[in-house]
C-alpha positions in Angstrom: 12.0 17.9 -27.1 10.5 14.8 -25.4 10.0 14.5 -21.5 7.9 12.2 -19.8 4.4 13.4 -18.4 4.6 15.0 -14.8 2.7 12.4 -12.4 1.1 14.7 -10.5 -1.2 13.9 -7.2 -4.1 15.1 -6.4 -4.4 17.8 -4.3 -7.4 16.8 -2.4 -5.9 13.8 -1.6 -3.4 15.3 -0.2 -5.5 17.7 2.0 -7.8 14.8 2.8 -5.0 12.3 4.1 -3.2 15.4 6.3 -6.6 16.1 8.2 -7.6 12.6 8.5 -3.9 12.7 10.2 -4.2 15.1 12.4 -3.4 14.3 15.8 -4.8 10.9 15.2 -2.9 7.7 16.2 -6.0 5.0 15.4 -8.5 5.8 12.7 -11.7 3.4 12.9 -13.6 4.5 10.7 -13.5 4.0 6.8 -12.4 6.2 4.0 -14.1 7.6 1.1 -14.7 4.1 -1.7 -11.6 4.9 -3.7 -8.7 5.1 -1.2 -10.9 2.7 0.8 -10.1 -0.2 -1.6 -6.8 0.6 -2.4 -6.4 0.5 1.7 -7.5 -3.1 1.3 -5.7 -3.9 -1.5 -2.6 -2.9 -0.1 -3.1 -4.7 2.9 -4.2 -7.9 0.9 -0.8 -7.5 -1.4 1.3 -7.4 1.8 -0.9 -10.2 3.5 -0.3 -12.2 0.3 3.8 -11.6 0.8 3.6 -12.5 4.6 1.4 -15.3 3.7 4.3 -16.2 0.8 7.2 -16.0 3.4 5.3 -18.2 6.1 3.9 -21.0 4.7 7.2 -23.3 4.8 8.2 -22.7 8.1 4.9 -21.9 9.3 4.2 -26.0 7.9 7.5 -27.1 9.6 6.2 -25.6 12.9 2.8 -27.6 12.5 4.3 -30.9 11.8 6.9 -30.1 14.8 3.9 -29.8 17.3 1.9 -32.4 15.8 4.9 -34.4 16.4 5.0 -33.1 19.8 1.5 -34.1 20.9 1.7 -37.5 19.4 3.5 -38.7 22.7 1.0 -36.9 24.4 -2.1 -38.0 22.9 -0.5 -42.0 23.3 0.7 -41.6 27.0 -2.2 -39.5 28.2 -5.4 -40.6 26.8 -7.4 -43.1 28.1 -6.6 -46.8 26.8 -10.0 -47.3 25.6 -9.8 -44.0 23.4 -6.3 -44.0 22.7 -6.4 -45.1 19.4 -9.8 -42.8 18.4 -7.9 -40.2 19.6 -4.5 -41.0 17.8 -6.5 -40.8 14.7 -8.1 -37.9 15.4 -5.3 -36.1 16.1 -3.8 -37.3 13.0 -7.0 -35.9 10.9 -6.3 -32.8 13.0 -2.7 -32.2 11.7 -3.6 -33.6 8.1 -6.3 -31.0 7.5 -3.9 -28.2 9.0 -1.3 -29.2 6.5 -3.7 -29.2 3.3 -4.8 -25.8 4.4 -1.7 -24.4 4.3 -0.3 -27.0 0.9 -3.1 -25.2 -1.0 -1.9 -21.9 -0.5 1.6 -21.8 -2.7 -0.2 -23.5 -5.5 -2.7 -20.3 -5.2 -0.4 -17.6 -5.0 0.7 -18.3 -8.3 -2.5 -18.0 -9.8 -3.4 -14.7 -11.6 -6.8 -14.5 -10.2 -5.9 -14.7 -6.3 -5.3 -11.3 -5.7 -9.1 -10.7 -6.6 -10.2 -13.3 -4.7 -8.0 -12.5 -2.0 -10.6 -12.4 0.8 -13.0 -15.2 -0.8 -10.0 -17.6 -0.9 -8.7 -16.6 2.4 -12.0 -16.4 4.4 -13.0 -20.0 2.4 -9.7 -21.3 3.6 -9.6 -20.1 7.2 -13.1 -21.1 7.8 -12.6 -24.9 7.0 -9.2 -24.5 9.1 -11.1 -23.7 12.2 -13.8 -25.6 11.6 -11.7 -28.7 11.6 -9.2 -27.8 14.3 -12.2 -27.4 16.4 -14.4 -30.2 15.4 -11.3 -32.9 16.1 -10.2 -30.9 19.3 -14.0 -32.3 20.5 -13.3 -35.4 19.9 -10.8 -36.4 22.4 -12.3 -38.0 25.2 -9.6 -37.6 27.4 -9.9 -34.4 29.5 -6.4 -33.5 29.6 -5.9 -34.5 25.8 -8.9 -32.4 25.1 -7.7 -29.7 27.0 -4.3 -29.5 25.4 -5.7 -29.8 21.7 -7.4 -26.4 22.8 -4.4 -25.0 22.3 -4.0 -26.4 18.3 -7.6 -24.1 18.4 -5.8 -20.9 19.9 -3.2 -21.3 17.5 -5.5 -21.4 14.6 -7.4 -18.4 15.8 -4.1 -16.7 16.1 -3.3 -17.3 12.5 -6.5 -16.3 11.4 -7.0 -13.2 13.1 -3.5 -11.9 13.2 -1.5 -13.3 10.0 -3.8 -13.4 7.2 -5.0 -9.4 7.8 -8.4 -9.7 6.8 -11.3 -7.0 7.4 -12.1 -7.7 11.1 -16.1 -8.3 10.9 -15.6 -10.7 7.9 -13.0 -12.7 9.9 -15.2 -12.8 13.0 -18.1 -14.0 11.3 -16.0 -16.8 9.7 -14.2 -17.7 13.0 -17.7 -17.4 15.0 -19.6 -19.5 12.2 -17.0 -22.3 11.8 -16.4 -22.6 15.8 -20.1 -23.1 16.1 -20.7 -25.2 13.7 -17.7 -27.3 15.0 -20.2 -28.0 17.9 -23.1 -28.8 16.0 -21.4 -31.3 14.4 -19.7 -32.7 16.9 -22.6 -32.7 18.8 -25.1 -34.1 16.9 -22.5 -37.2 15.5 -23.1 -38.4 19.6 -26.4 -38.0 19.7 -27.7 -41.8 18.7 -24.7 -43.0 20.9 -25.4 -44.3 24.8 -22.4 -42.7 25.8 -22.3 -38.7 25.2 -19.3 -37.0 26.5 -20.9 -33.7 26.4 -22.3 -31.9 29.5 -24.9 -29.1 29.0 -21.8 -27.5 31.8 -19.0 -28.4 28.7 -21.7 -27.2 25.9 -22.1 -23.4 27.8 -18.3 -23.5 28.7 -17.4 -24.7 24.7 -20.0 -21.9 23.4 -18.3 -19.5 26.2 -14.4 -20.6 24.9 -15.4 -19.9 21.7 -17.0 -16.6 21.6 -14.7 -15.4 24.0 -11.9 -15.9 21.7 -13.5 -14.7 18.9 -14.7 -11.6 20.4 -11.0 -10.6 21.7 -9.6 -11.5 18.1 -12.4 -9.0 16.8 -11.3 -6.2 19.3 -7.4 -6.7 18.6 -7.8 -7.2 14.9 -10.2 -4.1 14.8 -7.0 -2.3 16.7 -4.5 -3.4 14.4 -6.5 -2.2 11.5 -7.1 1.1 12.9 -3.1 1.4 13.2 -2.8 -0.2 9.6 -5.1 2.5 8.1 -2.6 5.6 10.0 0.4 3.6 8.3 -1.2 3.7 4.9 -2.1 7.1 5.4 1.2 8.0 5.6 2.5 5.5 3.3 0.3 7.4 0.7 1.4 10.9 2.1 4.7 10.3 1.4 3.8 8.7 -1.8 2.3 11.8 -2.8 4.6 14.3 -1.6 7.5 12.0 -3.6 4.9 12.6 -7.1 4.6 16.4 -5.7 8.6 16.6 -5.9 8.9 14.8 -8.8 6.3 16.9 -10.7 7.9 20.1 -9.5 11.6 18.6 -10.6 10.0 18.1 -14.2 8.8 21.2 -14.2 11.6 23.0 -13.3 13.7 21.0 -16.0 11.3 21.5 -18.5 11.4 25.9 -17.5 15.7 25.2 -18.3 15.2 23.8 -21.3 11.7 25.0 -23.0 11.1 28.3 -24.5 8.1 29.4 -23.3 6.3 31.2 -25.8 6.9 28.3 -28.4 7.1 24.9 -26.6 10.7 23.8 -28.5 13.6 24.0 -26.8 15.6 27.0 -26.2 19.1 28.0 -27.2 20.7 26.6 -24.1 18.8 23.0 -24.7 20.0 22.9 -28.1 23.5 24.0 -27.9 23.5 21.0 -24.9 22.1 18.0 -27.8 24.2 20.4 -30.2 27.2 18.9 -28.5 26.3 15.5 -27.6 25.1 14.9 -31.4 28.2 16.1 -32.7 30.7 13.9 -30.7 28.5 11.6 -31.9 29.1 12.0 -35.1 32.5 12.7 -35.0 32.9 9.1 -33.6 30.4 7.5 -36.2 31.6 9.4 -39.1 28.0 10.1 -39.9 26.7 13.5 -41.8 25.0 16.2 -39.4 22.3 18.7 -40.4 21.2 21.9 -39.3 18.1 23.3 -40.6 18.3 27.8 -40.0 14.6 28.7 -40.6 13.9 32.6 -40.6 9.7 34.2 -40.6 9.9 36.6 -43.7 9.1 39.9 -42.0 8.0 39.1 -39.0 8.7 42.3 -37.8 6.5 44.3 -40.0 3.9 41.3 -39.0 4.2 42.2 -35.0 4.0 45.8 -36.1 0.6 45.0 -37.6 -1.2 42.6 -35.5 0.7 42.9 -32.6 2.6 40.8 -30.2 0.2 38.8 -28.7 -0.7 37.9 -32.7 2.9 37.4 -33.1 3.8 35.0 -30.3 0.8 33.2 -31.8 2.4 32.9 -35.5 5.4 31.8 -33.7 3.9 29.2 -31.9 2.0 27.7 -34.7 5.4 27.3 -36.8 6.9 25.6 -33.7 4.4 22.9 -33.4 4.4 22.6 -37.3 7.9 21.6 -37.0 7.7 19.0 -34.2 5.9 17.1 -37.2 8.8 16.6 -39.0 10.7 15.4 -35.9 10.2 11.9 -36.8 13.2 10.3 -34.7 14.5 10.8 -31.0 17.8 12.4 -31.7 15.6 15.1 -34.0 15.4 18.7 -32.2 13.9 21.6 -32.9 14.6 25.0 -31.0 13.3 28.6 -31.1 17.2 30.1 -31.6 16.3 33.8 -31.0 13.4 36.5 -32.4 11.7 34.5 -35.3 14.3 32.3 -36.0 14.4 28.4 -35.1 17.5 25.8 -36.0 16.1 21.8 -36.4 19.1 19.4 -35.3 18.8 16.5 -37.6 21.5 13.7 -36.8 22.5 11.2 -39.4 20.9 13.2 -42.1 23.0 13.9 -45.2 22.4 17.3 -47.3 20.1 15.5 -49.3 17.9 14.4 -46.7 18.1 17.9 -45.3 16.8 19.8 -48.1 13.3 16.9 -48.4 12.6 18.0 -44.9 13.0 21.8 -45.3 10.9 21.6 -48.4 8.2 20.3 -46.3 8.8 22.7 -43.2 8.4 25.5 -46.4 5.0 23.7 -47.8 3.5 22.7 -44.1 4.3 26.5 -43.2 2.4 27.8 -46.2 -0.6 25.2 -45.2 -1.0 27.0 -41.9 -2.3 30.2 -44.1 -1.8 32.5 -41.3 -2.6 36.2 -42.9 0.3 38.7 -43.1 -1.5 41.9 -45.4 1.9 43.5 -45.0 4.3 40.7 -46.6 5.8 41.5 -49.4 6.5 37.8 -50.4 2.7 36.7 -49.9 -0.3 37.0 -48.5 0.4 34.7 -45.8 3.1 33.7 -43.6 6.4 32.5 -45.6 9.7 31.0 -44.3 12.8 31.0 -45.6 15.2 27.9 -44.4 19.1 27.5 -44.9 20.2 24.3 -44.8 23.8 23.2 -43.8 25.6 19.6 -43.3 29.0 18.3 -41.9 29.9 14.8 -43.0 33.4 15.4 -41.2 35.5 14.9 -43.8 36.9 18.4 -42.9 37.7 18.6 -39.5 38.3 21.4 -38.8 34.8 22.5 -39.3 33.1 23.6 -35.8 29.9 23.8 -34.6 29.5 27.7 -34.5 30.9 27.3 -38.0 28.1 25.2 -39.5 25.4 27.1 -37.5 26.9 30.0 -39.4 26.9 28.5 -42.8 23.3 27.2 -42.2 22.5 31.3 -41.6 24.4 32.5 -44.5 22.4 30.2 -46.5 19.1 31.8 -45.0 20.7 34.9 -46.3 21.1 33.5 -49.6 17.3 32.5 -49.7 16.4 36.0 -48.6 18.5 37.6 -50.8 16.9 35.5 -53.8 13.7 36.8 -52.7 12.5 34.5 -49.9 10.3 31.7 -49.1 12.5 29.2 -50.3 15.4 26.7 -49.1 19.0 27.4 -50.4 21.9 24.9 -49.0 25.5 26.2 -48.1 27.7 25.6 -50.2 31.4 25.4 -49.4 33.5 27.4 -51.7 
C-alpha cells in the first residue's frame, strides 16, 4: 500500500512563531537566519508580483504627469531657461520611463529572484538619482519647486512599492539624493552664474534627509507589520501541514495493520472491489495469491509473541518486493495468513510470483527448531485466478478457492504452491 509521506512541521517552529506572537502587533527585531530569509524571500516574491501588476499603469501614470508638467515647465519658466528646462524635464521623464521599461524584461529572467535586492536597490538608486539631479536643474523657482514633487513621488515608490529591507533602501535613497547635489553642484561651479545659495544647499541637504529619514521610519513600520503577517501566514501554514499529517495518519491507522505494515482486511476487501469491477469491465484475468506460515503457532509457542510478530513482519516486507506495479496489494488477512491482489495477472503469471514469495521466504532463514517442514520458516501459498469467463464466480468464492488451494499445499506436505483448480 502506497501513500504519500506525511509533511510534517516542525514543532519548534511552531512554538517559536506562537511566542514571538504573543500579544505582539509590531515585531522589529529579526528572526533566527532560516525563517529570517524565507521572511525576505517571501516579501521579495510578493514585491516582485506588485512590481509585475504595476509597471504598465504605473508607466501610463508617469507619461500622464510628464504630460501634465510640460505646459507647466513652457508657461512658467523663465524665457531665458525655458528651453534648458523643457529638455531637462524631458531627460527627467525619459530616465523615469527606462527605469521602469527594464523591469518586465527582468522579471522574466530566472536569476531575478536572487538578485532581487541587488537589481532593485541598483535600479532605485539611479531612479532617484536622476529625478533629483534634473529637478536641480530648473532655474525657475516655481518649476523647480513643482519638479520636487516628481522627487516625492520617486521616494514614494521606492520606499513603499518595491518592499525592500528599510536600512538598505535608506542608504540608497540618502546616497543617490546626495550625490544628486554633488553633481549638480559641482557642473555650476566654473559658470559666472550659480543658482545655488549656501540657504538652498542647507534647505536641499535638509529636504532630502528629511524625506529619507520619514521613509526609513514608515518603511521600518510596515516591515515590523509585514513580519506579524508572515508570522501568521507561516502559523497557519503549519497548522494546515499539522492537519494534514494527522489526516494521513489517521487514514493510514484505517487501512494499515499495524504489526505488519500491509494493509489490513478492510483495505483489501476496498481495492478487492474496485479491482474486480475492473476487471469485469476489461475482461482481464485476476489473481489472488493465499499465503499460510507453516506452524506458526508452534513457532509463537516457542519464541514467543514478540518473536512472532517479528517473523510476521519480515514476510510482509518480503512481499512488498514483489509488488512491482500500483494496482499490486498485499494484506495481512488474519493470524499468519496474508492474500497478494495481483490485477491483470493470469494463473500463469500467478504461480512465477508465488514461487518467488516461497524462495525469497526461505532466504529470510528465520529459525523455527520446532517445524516440522524445516529448519526455518516455510510458507505455503494457494494461488487462484478469475478470467471471467464464468460469471457467476464471486469474490468470496475465489478467495475461497485460493484457501482451498493452501489446503492442498498443506495437505501435500507444505512449503509449496498448489493452484485451484476448478473441477
Amino acid at each position: 500500500m502506497k501513500n504519500k509521506p506525511p509533511a510534517t512541521p516542525i514543532p519548534k517552529e511552531d512554538v517559536l512563531i506562537r511566542e514571538l506572537l504573543s500579544g505582539q502587533r509590531f515585531l522589529m527585531r529579526s528572526f533566527q537566519p532560516e525563517m529570517e530569509s524565507a521572511f525576505w524571500r517571501t516579501l521579495a516574491e510578493r514585491s516582485t508580483s506588485m512590481i509585475n501588476g504595476f509597471i504598465f499603469p504605473g508607466a501610463i501614470v508617469y507619461l500622464i504627469l510628464g504630460v501634465l508638467n510640460l505646459p507647466i515647465v513652457y508657461y512658467f519658466s523663465w524665457s531665458y531657461f525655458r528651453t534648458q528646462d523643457l529638455y531637462n524635464l524631458a531627460y527627467m521623464y525619459a530616465i523615469g520611463i527606462l527605469c521602469l521599461g527594464t523591469l518586465p524584461a527582468l522579471l522574466k529572467r530566472s536569476f531575478f529572484h536572487q538578485y532581487f535586492y541587488a537589481i532593485m536597490g541598483t535600479i532605485s538608486f539611479f531612479g532617484v538619482l536622476s529625478t533629483s539631479y534634473f529637478s536641480l536643474q530648473f532655474k525657475t523657482p516655481w518649476v523647480s519647486q513643482a519638479a520636487t514633487y516628481d522627487v516625492v513621488l520617486v521616494y514614494i515608490l521606492v520606499y513603499f512599492i518595491i518592499g525592500m529591507k528599510p536600512r538598505f533602501i535608506f542608504a540608497v535613497g540618502l546616497s543617490a539624493g546626495l550625490l544628486a547635489l554633488a553633481i549638480a553642484y559641482f557642473r555650476t561651479a566654473n559658470f559666472d552664474f550659480i543658482w545655488y545659495s549656501n540657504e538652498e544647499l542647507v534647505r536641499y541637504v535638509y529636504y532630502v534627509g528629511l524625506i529619507n529619514l520619514v521613509g526609513l521610519v514608515v518603511s521600518t513600520v510596515n516591515i515590523a507589520k509585514e513580519r506579524v503577517s508572515f508570522l501568521q501566514s507561516r502559523l497557519l501554514e503549519l497548522d494546515k501541514l499539522q492537519a494534514e499529517d494527522m489526516s494521513d495518519k489517521l487514514t493510514r491507522l484505517s487501512r494499515e495493520d499495524p504489526v505488519t505494515g500491509l494493509a489490513n482486511r478492510r483495505y483489501f476487501n476496498e481495492r478487492m472491489d474496485e479491482e474486480w469491477e475492473r476487471a469485469q469491465r476489461s475482461g482481464e484475468p485476476l489473481s489472488v495469491l493465499f499465503i499460510d506460515i507453516d506452524h506458526f503457532k508452534t513457532y509463537n509457542d516457542t519464541y514467543g509473541h514478540l518473536q512472532g510478530d517479528e517473523a510476521l513482519h519480515q514476510v510482509a516486507q518480503t512481499l512488498k518486493l514483489f509488488l512491482h506495479r500500483s494496482t499490486d496489494l498485499a494484506a495481512r488477512y488474519g493470524g499468519e495468513e496474508f492474500l497478494v491482489l495481483l490485477p491483470n495477472t493470469p494463473v500463469a503469471g500467478a504461480k512465477t510470483v508465488a514461487d518467488k514469495v516461497l524462495a525469497a521466504v526461505d532466504a529470510l532463514n528465520i529459525e523455527h527448531k520446532k517445524s516440522k517442514t524445516a529448519k526455518f520458516v516455510t510458507v505455503s501459498i494457494g494461488v487462484s485466478t478469475c478470467s471471467f469467463v464464468d460469471s457467476e464466480v464471486t469474490i468470496a468464492e475465489l478467495i475461497n478457492q485460493a484457501d482451498e488451494a493452501v489446503y492442498k499445499a498443506k495437505a501435500d506436505g507444505r512449503h509449496r504452491v498448489r493452484e485451484y483448480h476448478r473441477m
